[in-house]
BABA-664656 format. One record per residue: x, y, z of N, C-alpha, C in turn; residue number from 1. Coordinates in nm, 3 decimals. Layout:
BEGIN
neast|nnorth|nup|caeast|canorth|caup|ceast|cnorth|cup|k
X|Y|Z|X|Y|Z|X|Y|Z|NUM .
...
//
This chain:
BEGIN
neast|nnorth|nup|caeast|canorth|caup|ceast|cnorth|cup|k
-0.692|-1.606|0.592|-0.794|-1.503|0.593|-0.734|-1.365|0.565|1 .
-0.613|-1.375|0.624|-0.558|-1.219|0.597|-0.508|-1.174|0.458|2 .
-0.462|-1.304|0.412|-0.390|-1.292|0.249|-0.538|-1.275|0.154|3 .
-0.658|-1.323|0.190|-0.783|-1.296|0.119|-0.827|-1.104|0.123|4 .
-0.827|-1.090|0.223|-0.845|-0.930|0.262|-0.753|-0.873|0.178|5 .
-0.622|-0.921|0.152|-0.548|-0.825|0.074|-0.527|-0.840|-0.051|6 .
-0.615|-0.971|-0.099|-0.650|-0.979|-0.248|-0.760|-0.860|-0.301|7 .
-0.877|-0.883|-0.188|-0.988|-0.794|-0.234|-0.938|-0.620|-0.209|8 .
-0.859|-0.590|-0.159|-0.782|-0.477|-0.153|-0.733|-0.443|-0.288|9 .
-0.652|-0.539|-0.308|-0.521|-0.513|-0.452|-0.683|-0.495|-0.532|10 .
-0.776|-0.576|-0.522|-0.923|-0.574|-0.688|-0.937|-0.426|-0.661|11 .
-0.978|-0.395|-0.523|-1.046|-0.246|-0.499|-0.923|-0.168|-0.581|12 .
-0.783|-0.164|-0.542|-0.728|-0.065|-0.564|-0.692|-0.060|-0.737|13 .
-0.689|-0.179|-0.784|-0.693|-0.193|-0.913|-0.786|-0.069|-0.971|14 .
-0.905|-0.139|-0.952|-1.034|-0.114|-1.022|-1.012|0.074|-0.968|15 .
-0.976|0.149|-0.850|-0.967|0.246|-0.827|-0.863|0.323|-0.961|16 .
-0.809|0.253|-0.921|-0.688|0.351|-0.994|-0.702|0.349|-1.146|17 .
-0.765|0.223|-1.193|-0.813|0.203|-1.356|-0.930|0.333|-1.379|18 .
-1.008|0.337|-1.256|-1.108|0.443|-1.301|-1.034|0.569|-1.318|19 .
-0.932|0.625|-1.199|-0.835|0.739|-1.200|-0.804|0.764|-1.300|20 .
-0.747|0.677|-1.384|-0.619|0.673|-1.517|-0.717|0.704|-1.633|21 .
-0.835|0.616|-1.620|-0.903|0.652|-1.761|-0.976|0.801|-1.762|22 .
-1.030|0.825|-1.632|-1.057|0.959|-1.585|-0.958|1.070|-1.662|23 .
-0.824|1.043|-1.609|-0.730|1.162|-1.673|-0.696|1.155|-1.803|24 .
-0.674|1.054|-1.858|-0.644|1.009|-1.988|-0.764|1.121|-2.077|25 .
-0.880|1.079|-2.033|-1.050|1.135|-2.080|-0.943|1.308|-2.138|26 .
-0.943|1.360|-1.963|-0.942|1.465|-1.963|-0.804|1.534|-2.042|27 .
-0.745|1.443|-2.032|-0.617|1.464|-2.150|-0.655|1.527|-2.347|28 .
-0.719|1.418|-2.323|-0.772|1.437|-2.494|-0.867|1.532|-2.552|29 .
-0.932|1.596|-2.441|-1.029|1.669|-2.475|-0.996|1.845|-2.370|30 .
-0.861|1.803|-2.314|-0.811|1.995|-2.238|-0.790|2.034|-2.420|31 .
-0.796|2.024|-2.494|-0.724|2.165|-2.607|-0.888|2.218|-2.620|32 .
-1.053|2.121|-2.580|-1.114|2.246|-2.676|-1.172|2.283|-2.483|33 .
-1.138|2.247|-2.356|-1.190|2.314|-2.254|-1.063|2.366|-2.163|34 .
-0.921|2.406|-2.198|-0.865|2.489|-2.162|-0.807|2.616|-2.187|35 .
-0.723|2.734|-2.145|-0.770|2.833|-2.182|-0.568|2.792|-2.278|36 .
-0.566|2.877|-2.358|-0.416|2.865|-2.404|-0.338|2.883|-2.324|37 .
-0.316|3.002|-2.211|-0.211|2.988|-2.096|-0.161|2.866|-1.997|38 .
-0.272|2.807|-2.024|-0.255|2.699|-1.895|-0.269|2.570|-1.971|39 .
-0.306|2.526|-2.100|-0.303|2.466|-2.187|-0.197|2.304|-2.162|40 .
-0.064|2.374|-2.226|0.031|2.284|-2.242|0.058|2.208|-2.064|41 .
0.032|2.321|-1.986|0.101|2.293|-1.856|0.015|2.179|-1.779|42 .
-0.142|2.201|-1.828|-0.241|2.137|-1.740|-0.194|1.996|-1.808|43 .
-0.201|1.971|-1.926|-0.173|1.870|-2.040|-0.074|1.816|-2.014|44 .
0.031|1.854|-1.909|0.135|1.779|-1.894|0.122|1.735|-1.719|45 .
0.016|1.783|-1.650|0.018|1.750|-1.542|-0.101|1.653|-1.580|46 .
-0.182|1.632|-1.663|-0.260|1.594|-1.665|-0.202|1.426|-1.698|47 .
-0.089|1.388|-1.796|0.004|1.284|-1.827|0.074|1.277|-1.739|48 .
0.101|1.322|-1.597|0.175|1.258|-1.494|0.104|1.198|-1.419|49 .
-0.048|1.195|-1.409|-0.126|1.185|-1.297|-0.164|1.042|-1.362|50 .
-0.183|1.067|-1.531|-0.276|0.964|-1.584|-0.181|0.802|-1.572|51 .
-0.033|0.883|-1.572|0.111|0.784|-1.636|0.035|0.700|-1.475|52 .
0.070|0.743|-1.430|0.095|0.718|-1.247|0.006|0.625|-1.213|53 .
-0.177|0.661|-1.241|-0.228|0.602|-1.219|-0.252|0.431|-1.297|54 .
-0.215|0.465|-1.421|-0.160|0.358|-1.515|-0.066|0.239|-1.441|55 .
0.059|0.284|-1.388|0.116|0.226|-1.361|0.095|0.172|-1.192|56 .
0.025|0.223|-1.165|-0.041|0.206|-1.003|-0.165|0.061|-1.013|57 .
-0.216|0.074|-1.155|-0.297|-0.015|-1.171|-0.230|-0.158|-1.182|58 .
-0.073|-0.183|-1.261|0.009|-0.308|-1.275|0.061|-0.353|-1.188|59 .
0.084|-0.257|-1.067|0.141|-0.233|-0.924|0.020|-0.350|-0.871|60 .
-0.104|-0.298|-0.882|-0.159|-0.353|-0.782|-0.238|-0.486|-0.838|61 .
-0.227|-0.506|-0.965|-0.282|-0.581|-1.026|-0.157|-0.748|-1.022|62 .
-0.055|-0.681|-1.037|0.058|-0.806|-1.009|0.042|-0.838|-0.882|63 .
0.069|-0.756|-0.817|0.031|-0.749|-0.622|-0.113|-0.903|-0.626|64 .
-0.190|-0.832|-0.667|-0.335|-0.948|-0.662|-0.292|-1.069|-0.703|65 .
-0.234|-1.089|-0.804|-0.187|-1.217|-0.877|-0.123|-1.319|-0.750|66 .
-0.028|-1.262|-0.697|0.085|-1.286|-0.608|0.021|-1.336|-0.535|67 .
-0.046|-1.243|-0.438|-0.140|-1.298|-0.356|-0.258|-1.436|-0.369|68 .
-0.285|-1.426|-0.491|-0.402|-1.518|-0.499|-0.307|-1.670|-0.533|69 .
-0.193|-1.621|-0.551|-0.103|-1.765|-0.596|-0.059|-1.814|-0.430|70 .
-0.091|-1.722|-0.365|-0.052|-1.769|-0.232|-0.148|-1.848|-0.133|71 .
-0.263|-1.755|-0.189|-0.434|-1.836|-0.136|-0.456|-1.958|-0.230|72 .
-0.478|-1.985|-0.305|-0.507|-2.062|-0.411|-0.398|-2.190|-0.421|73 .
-0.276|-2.157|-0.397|-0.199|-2.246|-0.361|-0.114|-2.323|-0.544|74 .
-0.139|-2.177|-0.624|-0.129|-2.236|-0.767|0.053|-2.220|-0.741|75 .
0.121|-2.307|-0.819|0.277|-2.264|-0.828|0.327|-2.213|-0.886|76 .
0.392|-2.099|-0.888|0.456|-2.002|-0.935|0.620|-2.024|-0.896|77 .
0.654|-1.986|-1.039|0.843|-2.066|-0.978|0.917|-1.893|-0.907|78 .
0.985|-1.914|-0.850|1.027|-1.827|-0.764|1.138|-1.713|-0.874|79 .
1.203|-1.766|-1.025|1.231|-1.695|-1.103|1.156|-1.575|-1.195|80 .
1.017|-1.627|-1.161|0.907|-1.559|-1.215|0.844|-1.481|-1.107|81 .
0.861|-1.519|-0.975|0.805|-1.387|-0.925|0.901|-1.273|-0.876|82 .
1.036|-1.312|-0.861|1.173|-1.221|-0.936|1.175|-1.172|-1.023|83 .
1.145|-1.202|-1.149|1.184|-1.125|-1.262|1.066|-1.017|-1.272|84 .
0.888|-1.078|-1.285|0.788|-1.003|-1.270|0.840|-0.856|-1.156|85 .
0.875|-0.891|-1.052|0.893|-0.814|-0.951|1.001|-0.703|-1.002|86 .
1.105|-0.714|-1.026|1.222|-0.696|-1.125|1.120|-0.577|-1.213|87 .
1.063|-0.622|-1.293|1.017|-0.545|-1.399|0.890|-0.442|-1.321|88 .
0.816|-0.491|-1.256|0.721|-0.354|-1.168|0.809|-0.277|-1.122|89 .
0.871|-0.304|-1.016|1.018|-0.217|-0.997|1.059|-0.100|-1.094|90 .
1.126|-0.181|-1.230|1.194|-0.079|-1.265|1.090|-0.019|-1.355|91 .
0.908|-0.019|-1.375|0.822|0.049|-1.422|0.807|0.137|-1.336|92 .
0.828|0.122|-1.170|0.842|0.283|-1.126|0.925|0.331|-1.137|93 .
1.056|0.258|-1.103|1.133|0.373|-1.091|1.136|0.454|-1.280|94 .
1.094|0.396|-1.381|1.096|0.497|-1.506|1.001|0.556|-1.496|95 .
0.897|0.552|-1.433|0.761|0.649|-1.427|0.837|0.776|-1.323|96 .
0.941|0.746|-1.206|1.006|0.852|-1.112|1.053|0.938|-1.212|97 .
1.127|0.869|-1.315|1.215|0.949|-1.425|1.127|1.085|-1.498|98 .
1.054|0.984|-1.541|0.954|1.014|-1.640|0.867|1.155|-1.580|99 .
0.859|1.111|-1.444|0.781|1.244|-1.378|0.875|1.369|-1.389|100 .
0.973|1.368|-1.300|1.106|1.447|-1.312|1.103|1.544|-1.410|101 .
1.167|1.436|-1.571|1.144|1.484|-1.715|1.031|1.614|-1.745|102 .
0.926|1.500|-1.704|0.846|1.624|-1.794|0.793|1.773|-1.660|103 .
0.803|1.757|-1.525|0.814|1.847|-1.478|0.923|1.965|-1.535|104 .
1.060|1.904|-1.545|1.117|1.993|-1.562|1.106|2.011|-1.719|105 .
1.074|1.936|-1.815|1.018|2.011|-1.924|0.950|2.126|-1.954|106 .
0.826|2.124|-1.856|0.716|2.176|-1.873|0.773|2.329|-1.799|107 .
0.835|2.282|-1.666|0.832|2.376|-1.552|0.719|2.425|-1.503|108 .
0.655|2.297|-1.438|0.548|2.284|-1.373|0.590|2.345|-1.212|109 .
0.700|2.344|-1.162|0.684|2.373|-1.060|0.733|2.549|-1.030|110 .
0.819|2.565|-1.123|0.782|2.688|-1.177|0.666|2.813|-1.166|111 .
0.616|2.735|-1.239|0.460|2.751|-1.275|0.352|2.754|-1.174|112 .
0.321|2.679|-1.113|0.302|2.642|-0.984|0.311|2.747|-0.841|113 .
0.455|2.740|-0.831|0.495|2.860|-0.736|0.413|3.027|-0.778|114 .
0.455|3.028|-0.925|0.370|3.213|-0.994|0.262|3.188|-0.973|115 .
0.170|3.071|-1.020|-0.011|3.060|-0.982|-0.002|3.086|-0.863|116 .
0.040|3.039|-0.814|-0.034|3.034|-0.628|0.027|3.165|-0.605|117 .
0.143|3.271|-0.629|0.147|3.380|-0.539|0.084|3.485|-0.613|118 .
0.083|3.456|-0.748|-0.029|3.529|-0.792|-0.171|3.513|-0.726|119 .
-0.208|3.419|-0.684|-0.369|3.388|-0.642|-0.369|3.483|-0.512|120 .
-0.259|3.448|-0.420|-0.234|3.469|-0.304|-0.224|3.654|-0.263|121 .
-0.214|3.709|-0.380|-0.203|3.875|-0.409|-0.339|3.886|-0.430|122 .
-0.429|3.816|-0.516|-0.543|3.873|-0.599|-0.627|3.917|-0.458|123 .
-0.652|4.013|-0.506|-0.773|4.032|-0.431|-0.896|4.002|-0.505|124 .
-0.938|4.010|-0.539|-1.058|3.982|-0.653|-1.057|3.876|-0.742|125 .
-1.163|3.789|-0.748|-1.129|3.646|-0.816|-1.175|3.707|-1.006|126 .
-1.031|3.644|-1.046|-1.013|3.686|-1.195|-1.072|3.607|-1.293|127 .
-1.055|3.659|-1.404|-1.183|3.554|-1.498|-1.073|3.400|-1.519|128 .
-0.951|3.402|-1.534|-0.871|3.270|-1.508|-0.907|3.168|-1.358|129 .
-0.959|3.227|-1.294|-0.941|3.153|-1.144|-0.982|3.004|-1.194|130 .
-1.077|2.957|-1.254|-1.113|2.797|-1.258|-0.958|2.731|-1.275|131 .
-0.902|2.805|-1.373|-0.786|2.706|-1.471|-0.688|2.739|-1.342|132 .
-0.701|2.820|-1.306|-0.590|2.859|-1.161|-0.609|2.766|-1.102|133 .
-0.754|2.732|-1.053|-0.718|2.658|-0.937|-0.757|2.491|-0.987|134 .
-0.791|2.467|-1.121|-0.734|2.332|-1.134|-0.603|2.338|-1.181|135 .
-0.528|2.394|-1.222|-0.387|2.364|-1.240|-0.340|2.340|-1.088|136 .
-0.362|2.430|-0.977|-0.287|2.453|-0.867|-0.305|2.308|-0.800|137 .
-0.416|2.257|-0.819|-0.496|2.104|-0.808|-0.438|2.004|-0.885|138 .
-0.453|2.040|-0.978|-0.370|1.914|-1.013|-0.158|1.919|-0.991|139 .
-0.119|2.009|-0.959|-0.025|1.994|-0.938|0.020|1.982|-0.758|140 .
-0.085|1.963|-0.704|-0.058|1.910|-0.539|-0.088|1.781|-0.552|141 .
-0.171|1.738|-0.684|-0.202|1.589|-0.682|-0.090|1.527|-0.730|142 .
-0.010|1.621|-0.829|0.161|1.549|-0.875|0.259|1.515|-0.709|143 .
0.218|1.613|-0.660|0.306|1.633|-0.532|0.287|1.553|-0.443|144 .
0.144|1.507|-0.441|0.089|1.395|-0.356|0.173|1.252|-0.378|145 .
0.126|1.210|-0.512|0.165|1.111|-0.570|0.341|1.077|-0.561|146 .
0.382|1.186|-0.602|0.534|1.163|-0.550|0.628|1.041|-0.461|147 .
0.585|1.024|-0.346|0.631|0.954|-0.257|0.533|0.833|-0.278|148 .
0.441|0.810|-0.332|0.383|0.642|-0.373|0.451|0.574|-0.418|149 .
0.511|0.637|-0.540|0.588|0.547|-0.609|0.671|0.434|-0.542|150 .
0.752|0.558|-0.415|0.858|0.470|-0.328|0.785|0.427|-0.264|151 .
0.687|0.427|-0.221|0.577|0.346|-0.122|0.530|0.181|-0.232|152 .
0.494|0.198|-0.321|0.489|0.053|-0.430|0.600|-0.017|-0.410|153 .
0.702|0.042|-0.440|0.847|-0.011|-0.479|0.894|-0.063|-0.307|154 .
0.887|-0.030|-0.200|0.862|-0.123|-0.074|0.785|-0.181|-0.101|155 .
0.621|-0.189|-0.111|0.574|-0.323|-0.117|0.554|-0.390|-0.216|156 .
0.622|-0.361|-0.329|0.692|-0.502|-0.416|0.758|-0.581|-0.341|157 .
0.879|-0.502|-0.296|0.997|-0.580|-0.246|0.947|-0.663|-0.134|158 .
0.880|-0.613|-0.033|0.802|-0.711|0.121|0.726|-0.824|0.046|159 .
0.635|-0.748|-0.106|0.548|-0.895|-0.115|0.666|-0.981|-0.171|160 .
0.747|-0.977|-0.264|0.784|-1.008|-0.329|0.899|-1.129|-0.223|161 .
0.971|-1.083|-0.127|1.018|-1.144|-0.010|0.894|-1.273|0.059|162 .
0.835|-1.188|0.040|0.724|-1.315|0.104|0.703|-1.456|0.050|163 .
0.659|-1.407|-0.041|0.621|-1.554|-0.154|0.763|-1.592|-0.165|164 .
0.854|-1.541|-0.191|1.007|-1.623|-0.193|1.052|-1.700|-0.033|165 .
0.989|-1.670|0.029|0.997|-1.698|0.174|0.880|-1.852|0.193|166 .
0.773|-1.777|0.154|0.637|-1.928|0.112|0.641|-1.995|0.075|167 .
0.752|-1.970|-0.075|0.729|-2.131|-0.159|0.847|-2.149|-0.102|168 .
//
C-alpha cells in the first residue's frame, strides 16, 4: 500500500513539474517581445535554469515511478538496469548542478540580483521597471530555491535505487 502512494506521488510530481517546465520553456520563447532590454538576457537565462531543472525533475520522478511500479507490479527488472538507469539520473543532475553554476556565472545572475534588490530596497517610489524588478528578483529566489533539490533527487535516487537492489 505504501509503494502505491508513492507511485501516485512520482504521477503527481511528474505531471507537476512537466506543467512547470513547459510553463518556463513558454515563457522563454516569447521574453524578447515582453521584456524590457535591461533585464532581457538575464531573465532569459534564469528563465533556462528553472525550465532545465524542471525538465530534469520530470525524468527524476518519472524513472522514480517506473521503479516503483516494477516493485508493485512485481514486473522484473535486472538489477544492472536499475544501476545503470540510476547511474545516468544521477549524473543528469549532477550536469544540470554544472550547468546551473555555468550559466549563473555567465550571466552574473547573482550579481545582478544583489544590485536589483538594493536598488529596490533604496527606491522610494515604485519605478516604471518595478514589474521586470520584481520578476527577475522572483525568479532568481526560485533559482535559489531549487538549488538544494537537486541534492535532494540525487539522495532519493540512491535510497530508491538501494531498495529495489535490496527487493529483487
Amino acid at each position: 500500500m505504501g509503494a502505491l502512494f508513492f507511485v501516485l506521488l512520482g504521477l503527481f510530481l511528474t505531471a507537476r513539474h512537466l506543467s512547470f517546465a513547459g510553463a518556463k520553456w513558454y515563457l522563454f520563447s516569447i521574453r524578447d517581445s515582453i521584456c524590457i532590454e535591461r533585464f532581457r538576457q538575464k531573465q532569459k537565462a534564469g528563465d533556462v535554469i528553472i525550465a532545465s531543472y524542471n525538465t530534469v525533475a520530470v525524468v527524476v520522478h518519472l524513472w522514480a515511478t517506473i521503479m516503483l511500479m516494477s516493485s508493485i507490479f512485481h514486473f522484473c527488472i535486472s538489477p544492472i538496469v536499475v544501476l545503470s538507469t540510476a547511474a545516468i539520473v544521477i549524473l543528469l543532475l549532477l550536469l544540470h548542478m554544472i550547468y546551473r553554476y555555468a550559466i549563473d556565472a555567465r550571466y552574473s545572475l547573482k550579481e545582478f540580483y544583489t544590485t536589483v534588490n538594493e536598488f529596490k530596497k533604496k527606491e522610494d517610489v515604485v519605478g516604471e521597471d518595478n514589474d521586470y524588478e520584481v520578476r527577475f528578483i522572483q525568479t532568481y529566489n526560485e533559482i535559489k530555491s531549487e538549488k538544494w533539490w537537486n541534492v535532494v533527487w540525487i539522495i532519493y535516487v540512491t535510497v530508491l535505487c538501494a531498495y529495489l537492489l535490496v527487493k529483487l
